[in-house]
N, CA, C and O atoms as CSV, one atom per row, in Angstrom:
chain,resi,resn,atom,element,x,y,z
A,1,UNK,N,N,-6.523,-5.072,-14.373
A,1,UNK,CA,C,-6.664,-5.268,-12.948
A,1,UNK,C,C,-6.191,-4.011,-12.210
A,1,UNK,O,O,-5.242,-3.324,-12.588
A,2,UNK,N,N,-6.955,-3.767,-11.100
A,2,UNK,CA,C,-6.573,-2.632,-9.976
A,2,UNK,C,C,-6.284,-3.210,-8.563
A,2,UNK,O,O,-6.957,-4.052,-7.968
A,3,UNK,N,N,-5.084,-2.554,-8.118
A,3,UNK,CA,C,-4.738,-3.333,-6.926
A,3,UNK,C,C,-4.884,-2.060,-5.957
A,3,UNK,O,O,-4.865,-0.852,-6.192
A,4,UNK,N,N,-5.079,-3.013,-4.440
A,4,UNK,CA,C,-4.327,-1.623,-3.375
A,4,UNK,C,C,-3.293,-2.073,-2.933
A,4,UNK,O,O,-3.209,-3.250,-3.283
A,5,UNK,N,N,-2.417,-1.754,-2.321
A,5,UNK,CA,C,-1.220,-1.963,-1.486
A,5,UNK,C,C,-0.890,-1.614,-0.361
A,5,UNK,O,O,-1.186,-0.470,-0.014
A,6,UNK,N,N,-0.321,-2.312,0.369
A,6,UNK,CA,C,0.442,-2.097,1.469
A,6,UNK,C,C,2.018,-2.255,1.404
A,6,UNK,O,O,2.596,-3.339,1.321
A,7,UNK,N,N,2.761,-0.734,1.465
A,7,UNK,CA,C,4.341,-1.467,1.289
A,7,UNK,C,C,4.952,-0.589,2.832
A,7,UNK,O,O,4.571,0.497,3.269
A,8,UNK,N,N,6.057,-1.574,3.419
A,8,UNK,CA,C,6.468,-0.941,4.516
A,8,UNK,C,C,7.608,-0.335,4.075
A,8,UNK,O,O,8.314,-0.568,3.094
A,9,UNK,N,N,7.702,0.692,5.175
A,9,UNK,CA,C,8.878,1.538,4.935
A,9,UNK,C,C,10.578,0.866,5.827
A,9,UNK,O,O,10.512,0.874,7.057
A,10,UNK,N,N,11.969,0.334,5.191
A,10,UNK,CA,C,12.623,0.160,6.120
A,10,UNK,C,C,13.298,1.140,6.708
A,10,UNK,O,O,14.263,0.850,7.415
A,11,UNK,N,N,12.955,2.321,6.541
A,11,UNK,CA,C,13.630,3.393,7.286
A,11,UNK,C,C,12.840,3.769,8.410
A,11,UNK,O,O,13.493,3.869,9.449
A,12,UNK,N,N,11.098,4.108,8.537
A,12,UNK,CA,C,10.311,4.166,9.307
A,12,UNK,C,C,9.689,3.276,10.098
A,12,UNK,O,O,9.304,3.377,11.263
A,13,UNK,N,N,9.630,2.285,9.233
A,13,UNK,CA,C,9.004,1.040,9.691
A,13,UNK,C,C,7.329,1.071,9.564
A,13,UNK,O,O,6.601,0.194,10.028
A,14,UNK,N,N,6.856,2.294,8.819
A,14,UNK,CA,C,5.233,2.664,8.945
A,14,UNK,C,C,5.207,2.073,7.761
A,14,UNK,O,O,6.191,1.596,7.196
A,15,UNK,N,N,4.012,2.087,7.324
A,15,UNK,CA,C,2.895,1.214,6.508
A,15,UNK,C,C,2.219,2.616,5.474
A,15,UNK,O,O,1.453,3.560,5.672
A,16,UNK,N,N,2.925,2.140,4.451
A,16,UNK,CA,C,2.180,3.349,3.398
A,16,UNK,C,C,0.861,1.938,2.280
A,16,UNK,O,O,1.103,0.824,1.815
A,17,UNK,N,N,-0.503,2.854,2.280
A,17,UNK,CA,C,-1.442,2.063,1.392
A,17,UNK,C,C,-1.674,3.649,0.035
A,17,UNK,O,O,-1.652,4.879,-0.018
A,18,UNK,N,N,-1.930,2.108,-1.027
A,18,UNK,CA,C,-2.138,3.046,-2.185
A,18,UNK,C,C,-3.096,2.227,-3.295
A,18,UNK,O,O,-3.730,1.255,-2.883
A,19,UNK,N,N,-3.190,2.591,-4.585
A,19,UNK,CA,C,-3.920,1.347,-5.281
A,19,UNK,C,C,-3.037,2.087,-6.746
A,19,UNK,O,O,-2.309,3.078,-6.702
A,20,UNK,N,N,-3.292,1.460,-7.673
A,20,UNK,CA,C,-3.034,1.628,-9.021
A,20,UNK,C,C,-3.384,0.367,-9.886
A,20,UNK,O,O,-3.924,-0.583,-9.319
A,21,UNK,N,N,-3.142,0.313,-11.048
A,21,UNK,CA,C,-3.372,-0.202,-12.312
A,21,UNK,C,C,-1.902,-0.894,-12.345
A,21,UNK,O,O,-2.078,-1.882,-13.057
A,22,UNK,N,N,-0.923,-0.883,-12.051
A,22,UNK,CA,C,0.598,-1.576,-12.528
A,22,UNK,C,C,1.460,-1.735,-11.340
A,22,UNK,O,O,2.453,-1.072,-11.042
A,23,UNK,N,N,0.856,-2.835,-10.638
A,23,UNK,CA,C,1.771,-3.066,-9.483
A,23,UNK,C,C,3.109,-2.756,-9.184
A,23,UNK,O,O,3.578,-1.957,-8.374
A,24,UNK,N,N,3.558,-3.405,-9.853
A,24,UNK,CA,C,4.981,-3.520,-10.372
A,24,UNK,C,C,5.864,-2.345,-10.963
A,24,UNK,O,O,7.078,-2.240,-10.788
A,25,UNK,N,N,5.103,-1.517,-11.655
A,25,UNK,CA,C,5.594,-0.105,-12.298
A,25,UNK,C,C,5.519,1.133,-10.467
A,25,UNK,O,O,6.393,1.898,-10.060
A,26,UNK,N,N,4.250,0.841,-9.884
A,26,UNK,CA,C,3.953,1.457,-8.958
A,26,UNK,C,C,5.428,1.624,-8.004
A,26,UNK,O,O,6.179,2.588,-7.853
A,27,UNK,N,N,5.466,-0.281,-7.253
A,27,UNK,CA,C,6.849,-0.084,-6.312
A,27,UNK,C,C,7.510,0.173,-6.906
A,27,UNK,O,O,8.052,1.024,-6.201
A,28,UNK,N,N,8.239,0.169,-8.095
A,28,UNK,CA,C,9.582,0.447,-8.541
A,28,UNK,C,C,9.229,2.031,-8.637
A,28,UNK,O,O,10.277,2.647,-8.834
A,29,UNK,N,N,8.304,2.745,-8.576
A,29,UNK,CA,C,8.130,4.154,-8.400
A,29,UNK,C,C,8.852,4.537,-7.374
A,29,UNK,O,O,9.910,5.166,-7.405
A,30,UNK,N,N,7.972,3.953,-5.995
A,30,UNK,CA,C,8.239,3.908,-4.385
A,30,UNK,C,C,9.760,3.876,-4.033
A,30,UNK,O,O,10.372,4.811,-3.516
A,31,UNK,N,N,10.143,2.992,-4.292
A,31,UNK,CA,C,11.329,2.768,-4.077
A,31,UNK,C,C,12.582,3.299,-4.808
A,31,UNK,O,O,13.736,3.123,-4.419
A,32,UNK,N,N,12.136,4.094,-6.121
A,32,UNK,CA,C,13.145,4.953,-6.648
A,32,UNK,C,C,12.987,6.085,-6.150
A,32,UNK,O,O,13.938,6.777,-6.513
A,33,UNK,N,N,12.252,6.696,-5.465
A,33,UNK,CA,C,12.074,8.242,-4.901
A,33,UNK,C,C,11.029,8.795,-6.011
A,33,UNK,O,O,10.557,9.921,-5.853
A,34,UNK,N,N,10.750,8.190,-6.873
A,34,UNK,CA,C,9.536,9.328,-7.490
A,34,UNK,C,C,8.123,9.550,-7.373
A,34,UNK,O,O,7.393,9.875,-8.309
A,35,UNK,N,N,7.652,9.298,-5.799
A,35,UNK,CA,C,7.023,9.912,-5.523
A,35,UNK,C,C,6.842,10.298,-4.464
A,35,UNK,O,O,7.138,9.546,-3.535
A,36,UNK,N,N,6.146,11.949,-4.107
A,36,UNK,CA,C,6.739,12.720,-3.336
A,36,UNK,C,C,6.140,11.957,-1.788
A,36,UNK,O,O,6.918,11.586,-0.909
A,37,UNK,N,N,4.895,11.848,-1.710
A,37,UNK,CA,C,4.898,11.630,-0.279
A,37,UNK,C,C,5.821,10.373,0.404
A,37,UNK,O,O,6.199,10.218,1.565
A,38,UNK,N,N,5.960,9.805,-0.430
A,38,UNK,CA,C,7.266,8.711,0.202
A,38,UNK,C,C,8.558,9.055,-0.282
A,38,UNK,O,O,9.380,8.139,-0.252
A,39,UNK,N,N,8.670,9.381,-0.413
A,39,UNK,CA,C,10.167,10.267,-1.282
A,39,UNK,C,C,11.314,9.523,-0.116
A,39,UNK,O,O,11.976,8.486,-0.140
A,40,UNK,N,N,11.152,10.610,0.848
A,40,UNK,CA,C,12.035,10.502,2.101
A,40,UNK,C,C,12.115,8.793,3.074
A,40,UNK,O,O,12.921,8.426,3.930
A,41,UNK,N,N,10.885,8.061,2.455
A,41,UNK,CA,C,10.306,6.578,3.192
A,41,UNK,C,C,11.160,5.772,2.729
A,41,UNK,O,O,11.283,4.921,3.610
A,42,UNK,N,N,12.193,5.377,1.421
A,42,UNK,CA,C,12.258,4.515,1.108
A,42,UNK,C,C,13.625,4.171,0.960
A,42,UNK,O,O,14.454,5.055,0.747
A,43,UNK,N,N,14.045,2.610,1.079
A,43,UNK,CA,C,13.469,1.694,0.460
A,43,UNK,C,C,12.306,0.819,1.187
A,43,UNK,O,O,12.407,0.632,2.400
A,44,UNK,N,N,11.210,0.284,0.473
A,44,UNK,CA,C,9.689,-0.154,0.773
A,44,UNK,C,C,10.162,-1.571,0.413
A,44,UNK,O,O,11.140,-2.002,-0.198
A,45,UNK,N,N,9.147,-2.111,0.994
A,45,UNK,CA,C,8.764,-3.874,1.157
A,45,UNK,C,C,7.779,-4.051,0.667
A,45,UNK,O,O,7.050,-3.546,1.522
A,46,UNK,N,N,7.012,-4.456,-0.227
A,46,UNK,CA,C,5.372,-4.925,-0.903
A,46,UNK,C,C,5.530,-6.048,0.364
A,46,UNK,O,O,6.443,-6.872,0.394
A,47,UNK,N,N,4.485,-5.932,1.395
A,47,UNK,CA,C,3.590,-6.819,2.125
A,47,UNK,C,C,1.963,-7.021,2.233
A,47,UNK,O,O,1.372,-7.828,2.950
A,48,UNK,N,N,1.702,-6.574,1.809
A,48,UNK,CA,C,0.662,-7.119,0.991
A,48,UNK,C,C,-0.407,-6.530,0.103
A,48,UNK,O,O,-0.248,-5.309,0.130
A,49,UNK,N,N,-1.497,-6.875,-0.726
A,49,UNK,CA,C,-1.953,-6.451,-1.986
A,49,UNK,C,C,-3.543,-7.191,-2.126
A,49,UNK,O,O,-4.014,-8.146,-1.508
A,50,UNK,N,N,-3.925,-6.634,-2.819
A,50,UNK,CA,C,-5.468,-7.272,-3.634
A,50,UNK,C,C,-5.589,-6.522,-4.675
A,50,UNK,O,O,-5.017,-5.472,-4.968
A,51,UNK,N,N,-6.514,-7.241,-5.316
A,51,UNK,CA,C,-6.527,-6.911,-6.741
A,51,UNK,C,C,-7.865,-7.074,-7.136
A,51,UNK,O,O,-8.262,-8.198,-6.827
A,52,UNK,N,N,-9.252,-5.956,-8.054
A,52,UNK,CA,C,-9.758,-5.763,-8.118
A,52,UNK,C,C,-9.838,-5.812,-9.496
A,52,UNK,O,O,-8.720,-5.938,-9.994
A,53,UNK,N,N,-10.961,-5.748,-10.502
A,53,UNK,CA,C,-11.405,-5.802,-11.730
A,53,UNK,C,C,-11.800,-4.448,-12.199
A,53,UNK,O,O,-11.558,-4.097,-13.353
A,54,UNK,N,N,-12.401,-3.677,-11.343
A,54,UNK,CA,C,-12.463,-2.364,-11.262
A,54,UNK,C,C,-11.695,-1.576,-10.448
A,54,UNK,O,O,-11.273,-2.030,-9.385
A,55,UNK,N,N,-11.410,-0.242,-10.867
A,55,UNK,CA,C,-10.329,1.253,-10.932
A,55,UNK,C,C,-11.634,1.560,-9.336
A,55,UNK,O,O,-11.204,1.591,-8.183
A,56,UNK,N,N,-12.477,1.662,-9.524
A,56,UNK,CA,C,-13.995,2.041,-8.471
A,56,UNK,C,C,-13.741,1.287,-7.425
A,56,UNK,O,O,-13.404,1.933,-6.433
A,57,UNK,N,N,-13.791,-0.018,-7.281
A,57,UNK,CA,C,-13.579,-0.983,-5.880
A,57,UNK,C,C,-12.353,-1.124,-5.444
A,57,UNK,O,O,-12.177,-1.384,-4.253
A,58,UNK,N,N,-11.153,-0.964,-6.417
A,58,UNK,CA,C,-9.532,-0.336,-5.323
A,58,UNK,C,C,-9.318,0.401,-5.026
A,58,UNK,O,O,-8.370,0.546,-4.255
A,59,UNK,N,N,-10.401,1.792,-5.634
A,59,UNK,CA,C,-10.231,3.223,-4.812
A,59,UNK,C,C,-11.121,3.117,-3.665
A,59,UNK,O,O,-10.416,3.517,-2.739
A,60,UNK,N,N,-12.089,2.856,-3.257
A,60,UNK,CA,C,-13.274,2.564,-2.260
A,60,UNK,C,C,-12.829,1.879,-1.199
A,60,UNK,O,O,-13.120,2.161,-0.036
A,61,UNK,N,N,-11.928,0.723,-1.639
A,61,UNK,CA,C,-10.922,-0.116,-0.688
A,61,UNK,C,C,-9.786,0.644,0.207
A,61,UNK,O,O,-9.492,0.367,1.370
A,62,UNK,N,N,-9.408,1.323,-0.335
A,62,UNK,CA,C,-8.139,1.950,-0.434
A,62,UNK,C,C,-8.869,3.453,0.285
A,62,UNK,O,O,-8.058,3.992,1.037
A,63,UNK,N,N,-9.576,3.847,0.237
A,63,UNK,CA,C,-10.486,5.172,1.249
A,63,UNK,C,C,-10.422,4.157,2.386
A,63,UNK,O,O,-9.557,4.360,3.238
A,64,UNK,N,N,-11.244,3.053,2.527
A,64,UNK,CA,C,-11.694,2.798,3.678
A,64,UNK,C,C,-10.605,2.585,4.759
A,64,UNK,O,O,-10.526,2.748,5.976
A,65,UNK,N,N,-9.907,2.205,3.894
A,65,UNK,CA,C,-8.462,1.635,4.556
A,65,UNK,C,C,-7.727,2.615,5.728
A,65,UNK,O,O,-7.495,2.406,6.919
A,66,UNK,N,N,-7.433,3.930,4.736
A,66,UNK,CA,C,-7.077,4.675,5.016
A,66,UNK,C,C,-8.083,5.865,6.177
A,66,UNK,O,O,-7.392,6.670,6.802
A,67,UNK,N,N,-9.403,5.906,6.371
A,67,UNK,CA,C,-10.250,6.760,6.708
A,67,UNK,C,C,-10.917,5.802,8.273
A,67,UNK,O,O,-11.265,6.315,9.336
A,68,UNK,N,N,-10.915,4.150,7.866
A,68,UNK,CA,C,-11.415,3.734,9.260
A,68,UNK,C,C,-10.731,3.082,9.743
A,68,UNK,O,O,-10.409,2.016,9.217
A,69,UNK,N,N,-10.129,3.577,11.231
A,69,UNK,CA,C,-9.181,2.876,11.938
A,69,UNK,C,C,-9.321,1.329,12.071
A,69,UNK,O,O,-8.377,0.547,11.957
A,70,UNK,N,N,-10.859,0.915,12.374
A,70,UNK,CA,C,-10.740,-0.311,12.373
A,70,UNK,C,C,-10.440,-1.734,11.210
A,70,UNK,O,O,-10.093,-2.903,11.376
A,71,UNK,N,N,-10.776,-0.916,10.052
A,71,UNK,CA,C,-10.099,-1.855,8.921
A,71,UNK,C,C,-8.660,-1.516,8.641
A,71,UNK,O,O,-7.841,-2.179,8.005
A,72,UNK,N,N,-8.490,-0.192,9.321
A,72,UNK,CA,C,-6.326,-0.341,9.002
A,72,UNK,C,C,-6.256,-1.616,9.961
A,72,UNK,O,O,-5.955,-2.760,9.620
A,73,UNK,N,N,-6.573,-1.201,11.135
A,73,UNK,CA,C,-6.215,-1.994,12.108
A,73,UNK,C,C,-6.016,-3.360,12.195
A,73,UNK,O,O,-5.152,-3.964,12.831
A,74,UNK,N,N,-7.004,-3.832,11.412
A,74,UNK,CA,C,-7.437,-5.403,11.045
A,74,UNK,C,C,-7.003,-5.999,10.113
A,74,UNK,O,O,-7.183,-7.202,9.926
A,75,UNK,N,N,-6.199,-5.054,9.196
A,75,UNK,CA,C,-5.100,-5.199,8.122
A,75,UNK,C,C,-3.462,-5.285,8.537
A,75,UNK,O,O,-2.557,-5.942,8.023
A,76,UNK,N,N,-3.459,-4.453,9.554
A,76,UNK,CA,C,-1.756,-4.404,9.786
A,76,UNK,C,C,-2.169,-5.593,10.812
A,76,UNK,O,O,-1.888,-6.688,10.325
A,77,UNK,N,N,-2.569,-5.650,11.682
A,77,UNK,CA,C,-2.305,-7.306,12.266
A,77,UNK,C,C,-2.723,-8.298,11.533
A,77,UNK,O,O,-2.357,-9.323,12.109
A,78,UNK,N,N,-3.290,-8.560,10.580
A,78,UNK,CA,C,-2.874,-9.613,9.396
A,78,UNK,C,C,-1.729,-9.523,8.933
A,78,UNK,O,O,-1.286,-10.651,8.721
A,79,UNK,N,N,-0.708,-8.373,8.552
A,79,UNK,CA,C,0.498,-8.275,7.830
A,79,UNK,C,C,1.553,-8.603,9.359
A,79,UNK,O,O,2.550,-9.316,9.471
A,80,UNK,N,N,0.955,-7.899,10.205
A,80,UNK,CA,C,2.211,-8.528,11.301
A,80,UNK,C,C,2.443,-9.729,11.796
A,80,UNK,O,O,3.536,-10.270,11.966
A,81,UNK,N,N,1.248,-10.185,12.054
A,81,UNK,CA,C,1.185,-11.755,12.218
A,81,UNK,C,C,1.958,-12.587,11.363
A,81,UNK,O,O,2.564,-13.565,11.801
A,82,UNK,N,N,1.973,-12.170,9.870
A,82,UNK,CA,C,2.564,-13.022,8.346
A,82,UNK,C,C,3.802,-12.816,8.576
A,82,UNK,O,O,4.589,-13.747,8.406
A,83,UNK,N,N,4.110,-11.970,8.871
A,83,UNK,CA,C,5.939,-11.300,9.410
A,83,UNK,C,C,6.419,-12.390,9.625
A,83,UNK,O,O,7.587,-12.487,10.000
């Protein structure tokens, strides 16, 4: 399985998205500092996730996410609302 993610930052409070193969191996990445663009972000919150069968449709997910304002958009007020 391939997921994308959404984990918040409690130092920033911004919304980092990503995808990988090992959920679980991923945040415990995030949140130990080893990796660089969140390095300085963390500790992170997993708020929310999907999960894909293909490596191809969580990267495609995970572009769009990131590239069209209106599906971030329509994503973080689903996660704020759940708050």
């Amino acid at each position: 399985m391939f997921y994308i993610y959404v984990l918040k930052s409690f130092v920033d409070k911004k919304l980092y998205i990503g995808y990988t193969n090992d959920l679980k191996r991923r945040f415990n990445e995030h949140n130990e500092g080893q990796n660089k663009s969140t390095k300085l972000r963390a500790p992170f919150e997993l708020v929310y996730y999907e999960a894909y069968k293909s490596k191809k449709d969580a990267a495609v997910r995970e572009r769009k996410l990131k590239q069209f304002k209106n599906s971030y958009s329509e994503l973080r007020k689903r996660i704020e609302n759940s708050l």
